[in-house]
N, C-alpha and C positions, 0 to 999 in steps of 0.2 A: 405748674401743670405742663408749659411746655415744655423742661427740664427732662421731665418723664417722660413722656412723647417721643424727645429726641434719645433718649436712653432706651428704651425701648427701640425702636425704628433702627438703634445702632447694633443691639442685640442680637436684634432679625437678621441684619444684614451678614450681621459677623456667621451666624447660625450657618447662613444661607453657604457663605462663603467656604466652611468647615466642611458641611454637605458635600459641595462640589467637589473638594481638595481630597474626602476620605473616597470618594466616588473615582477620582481619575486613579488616585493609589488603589483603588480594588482592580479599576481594568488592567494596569499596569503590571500587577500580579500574576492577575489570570493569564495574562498573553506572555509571562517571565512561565508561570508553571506550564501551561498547555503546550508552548514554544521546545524546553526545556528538561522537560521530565514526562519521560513515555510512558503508554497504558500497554496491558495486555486486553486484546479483544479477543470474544470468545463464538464461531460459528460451530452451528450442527448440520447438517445435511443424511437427509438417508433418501434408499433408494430399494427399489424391488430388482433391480438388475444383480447387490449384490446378496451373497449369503448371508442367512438374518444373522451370522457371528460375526460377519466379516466387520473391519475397521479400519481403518488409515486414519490417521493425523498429519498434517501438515501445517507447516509453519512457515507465512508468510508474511516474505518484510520486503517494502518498496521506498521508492522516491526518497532514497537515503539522501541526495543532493551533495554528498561527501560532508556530512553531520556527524558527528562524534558525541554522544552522550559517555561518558566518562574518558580517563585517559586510554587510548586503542578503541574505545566502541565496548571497554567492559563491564558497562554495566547490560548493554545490547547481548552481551556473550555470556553473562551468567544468567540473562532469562532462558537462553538458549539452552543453554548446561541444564538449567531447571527442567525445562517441558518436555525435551529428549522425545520429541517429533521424530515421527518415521521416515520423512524428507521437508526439505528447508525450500523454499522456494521464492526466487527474487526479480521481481518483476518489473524491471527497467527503472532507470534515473540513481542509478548507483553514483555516478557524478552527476556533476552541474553542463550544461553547455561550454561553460568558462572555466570549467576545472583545470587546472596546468600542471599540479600535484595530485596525480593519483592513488599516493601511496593511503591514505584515509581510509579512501576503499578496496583497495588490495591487499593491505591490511585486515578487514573485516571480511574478505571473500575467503582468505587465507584460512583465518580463524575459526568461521565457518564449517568450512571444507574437513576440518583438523575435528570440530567436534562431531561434524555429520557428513559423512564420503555422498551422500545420497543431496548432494545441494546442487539446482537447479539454475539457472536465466534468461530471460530474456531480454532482450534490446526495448530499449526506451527512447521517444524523441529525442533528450541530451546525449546521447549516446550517438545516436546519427547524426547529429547537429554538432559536434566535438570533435576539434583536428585530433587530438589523440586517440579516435575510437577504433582505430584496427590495432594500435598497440594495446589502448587497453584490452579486448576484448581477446587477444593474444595471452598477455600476462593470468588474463582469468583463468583462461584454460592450461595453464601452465602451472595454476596452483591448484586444477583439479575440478574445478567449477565445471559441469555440465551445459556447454549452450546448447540450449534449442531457439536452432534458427531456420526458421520456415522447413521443421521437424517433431517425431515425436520418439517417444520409447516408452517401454513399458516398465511398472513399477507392478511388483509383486510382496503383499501382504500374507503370508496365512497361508498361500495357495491360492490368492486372489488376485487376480492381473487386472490392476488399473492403464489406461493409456495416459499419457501424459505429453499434451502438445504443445508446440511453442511456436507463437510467429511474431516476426520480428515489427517493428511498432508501424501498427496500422496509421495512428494520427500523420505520419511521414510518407507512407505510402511506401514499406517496407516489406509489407507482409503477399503470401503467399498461399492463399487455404490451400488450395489442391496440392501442392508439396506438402504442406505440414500432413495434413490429414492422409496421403496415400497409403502410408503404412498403417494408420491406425484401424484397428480391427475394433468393428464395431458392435460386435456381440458384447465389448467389456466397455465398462465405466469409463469414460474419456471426461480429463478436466483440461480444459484448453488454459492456457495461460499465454493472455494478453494484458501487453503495458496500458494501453488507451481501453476504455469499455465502450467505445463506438464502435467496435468490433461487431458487436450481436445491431449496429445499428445498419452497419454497412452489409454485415452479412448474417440478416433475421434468423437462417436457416442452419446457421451452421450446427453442426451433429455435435454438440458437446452437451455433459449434462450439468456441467459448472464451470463457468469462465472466471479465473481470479484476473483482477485489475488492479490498476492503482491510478495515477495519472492526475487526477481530479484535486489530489491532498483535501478532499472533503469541503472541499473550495474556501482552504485553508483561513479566511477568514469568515462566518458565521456569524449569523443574530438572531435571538429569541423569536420567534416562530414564522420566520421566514426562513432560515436554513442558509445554504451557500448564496452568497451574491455575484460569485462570477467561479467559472473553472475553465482551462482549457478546451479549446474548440465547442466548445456550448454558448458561451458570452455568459450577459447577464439571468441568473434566475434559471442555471440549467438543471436538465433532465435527469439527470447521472451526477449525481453526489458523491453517497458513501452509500455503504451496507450492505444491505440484498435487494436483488430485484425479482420475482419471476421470471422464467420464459416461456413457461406452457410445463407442461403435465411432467413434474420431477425435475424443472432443469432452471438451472440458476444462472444468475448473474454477479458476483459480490467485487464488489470496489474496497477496497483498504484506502483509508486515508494518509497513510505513511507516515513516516518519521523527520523526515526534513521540510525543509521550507524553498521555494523557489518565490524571484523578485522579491515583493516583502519579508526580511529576515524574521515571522511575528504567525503564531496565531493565537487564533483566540476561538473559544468555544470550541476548538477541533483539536482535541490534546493528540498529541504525537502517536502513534501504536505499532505494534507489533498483532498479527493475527494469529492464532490456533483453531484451526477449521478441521473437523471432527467430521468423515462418512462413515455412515453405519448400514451395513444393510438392513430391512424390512423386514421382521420377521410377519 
């Protein structure tokens, strides 16, 4: 009897042990795929400002952190090739703070630029935080890249004039609304593009009717129904994650979780992505 007892109890234990060991190999997975292999994310927005034909697509990709998902970024480049976006737009943390090689990302702005002349940036805290960042941000524009720095211009669909603004990263204390915004005219759809989404927190008011962001990386690591546990300048349990937020009547706020990882090389439940954000006008 005690034989079985102990056979038994040794069974359990083995079980128990098996349990654990298929358990850390499932997390281990998940933070190899969601680390390592990108998603496409898919937004719609529409609006009565434009004509109920009108359309734009944009294609947004951040906090690359100089991350390579295949050899040059080509697997990044054939989704690009794929969606044939009517502008590309890239929203700060192209490097790392500690980047020293920046061909990674000069590489990928290059390539960019090569499949869509209409591609966009703005300044990200690593970016100001980076002895290299007037070379970098020199080189971008040498391959063609668009900065909007505490600026905007206009992007035209159809016969539809969107505004499209850019200020350089607020988390840093970079940015500049009344420059950005001077030129923008505001009878047309203006999408502001900010690195940090504390943007709309610092400035409630400002005239935009969609802020794209990134910054946050979705507070790259996540748990089952609590969400992010920590993100840039939020601390623990913050405000601004990912996805869409409201602002009031037609006007957004969307964060992109990005593509790379800063500090911990890892995430987990917040797979990698690339966005396709879709305005339509209202009929």
């Amino acid at each position: 009897m005690k034989r079985m007892t102990k056979l038994k109890n040794r069974i359990k234990r083995s079980m128990i042990v098996i349990a654990l060991l298929l358990a850390i190999l499932s997390i281990m997975l998940k933070v190899y795929l969601d680390t390592n292999i990108f998603k496409l994310n898919k937004e719609q927005f529409t609006s009565t400002k434009l004509e109920a034909s009108s359309e734009l697509t944009i294609l947004q990709i951040t906090d690359v952190h100089s991350r390579s998902f295949g050899e040059g970024n080509s697997e990044v480049l054939e989704k690009v090739k794929e969606l044939e976006a009517d502008i590309i737009v890239l929203t700060g943390d192209l490097i790392d703070r500690k980047t020293k090689d920046l061909d990674i990302a000069l590489h990928l702005a290059e390539e960019l630029v090569e499949i869509n002349p209409d591609t966009y940036f703005v300044t990200g805290n690593h970016e100001h935080e980076n002895p290299g960042k007037d070379v970098f941000l020199t080189e971008l524009e040498n391959r063609g890249v668009h900065l909007l720095r505490n600026e905007s211009t206009q992007v035209e669909k159809d016969g539809q004039l969107f505004n499209l603004v850019g200020v350089n990263d607020v988390s840093t204390s970079h940015e500049s609304m009344s420059l950005a915004f001077a030129e923008a005219d505001p009878q047309n759809y203006t999408i502001l593009l900010s690195h940090a989404p504390s943007v709309v927190q610092k400035y409630p008011d400002v005239k935009a009717d969609l802020v794209l962001s990134g910054h946050t990386h979705g507070g790259q690591v996540r748990m089952p129904f609590i969400g992010a546990l920590i993100a840039p300048d939020e601390g623990l349990f913050p405000e601004l994650q990912e996805g869409v937020y409201p602002l009031g009547a037609e006007r957004y706020l969307y964060i992109d979780s990005g593509l790379g990882t800063s500090g911990l090389p890892v995430r987990f439940l917040n797979q990698s992505q690339v966005s396709l954000i879709t305005i339509q006008g209202e009929g």
